[in-house]
N, C-alpha and C positions, 0 to 999 in steps of 0.2 A: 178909469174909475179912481176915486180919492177915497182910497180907503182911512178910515181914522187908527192907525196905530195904536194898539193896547198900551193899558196902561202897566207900567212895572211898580211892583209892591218895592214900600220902600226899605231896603233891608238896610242900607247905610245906615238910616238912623238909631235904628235897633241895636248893630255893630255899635256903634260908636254909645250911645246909650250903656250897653256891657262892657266896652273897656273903662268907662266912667265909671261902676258899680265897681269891677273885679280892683282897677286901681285904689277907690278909697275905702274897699274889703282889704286888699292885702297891702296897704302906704305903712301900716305899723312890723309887717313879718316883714318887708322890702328892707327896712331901715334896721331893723335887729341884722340882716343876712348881709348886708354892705357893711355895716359898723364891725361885724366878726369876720368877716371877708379880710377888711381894710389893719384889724387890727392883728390878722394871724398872719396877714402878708408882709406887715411890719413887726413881726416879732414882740409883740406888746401883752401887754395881759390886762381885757376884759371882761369884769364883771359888775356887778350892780352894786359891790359892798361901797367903795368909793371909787373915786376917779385915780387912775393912773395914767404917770406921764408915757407920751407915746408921742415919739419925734416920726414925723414925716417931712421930708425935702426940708427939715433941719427948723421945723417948727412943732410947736406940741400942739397935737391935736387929740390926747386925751378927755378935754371935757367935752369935743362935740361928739368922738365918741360915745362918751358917756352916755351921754343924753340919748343920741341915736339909740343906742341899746335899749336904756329901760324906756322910751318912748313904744317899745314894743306891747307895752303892759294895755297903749291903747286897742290892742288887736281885740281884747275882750269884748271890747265895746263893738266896734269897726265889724268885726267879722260874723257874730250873729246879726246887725244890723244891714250890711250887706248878702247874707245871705236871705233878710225879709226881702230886700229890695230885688235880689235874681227870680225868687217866688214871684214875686207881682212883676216882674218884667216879663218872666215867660208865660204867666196866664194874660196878659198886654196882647203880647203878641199873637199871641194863638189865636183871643178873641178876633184880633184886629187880621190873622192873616185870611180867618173863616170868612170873615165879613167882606172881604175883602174878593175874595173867590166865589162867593155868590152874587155881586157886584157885578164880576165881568162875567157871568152866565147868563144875566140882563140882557138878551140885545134887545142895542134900540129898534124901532122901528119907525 
């Protein structure tokens, strides 16, 4: 007999779907936590009032800190709009996994 092999829900998409949201939910806490990361491990002093110098492998790399830092200010934005978008990913999903499972209860005949 040749049976036809069920189909599998496709969850890869979904995964990769959510690490797409959660990365451009948290791109502006990632770059605050690297920039204080990078500037406590070089002994430097980061804040938002202005740029200080801050030598790494004997280059200053103060004003990218900088920026990385108050680039964090876009979380405001970034973080309740990624969290609309995990709301409507998982009522997506749900619909899609329901529909999906009534689907294969279907036999053919």
């Amino acid at each position: 007999m040749n049976e036809a092999r069920p189909a599998r829900f496709p969850w890869w998409i979904y995964w990769l779907q959510l690490v797409l949201i959660l990365l451009f939910a948290l791109a502006p806490v990632i770059s605050v936590i690297v920039a204080g990361w990078l500037a406590e491990a070089n002994g430097c002093v980061l804040h938002e009032g202005n740029i200080n110098p801050c030598l790494i492998g004997g280059a200053d790399w103060g004003g990218t800190l900088y920026m990385l830092f108050v680039l964090g200010w876009f979380a405001l934005a970034t973080l309740p709009l990624g969290g609309g978008a995990l709301i409507v990913w998982l009522v997506i999903l749900i619909i899609h996994r329901i529909a999906w499972g009534r689907m294969q209860k279907v036999s053919p005949q």
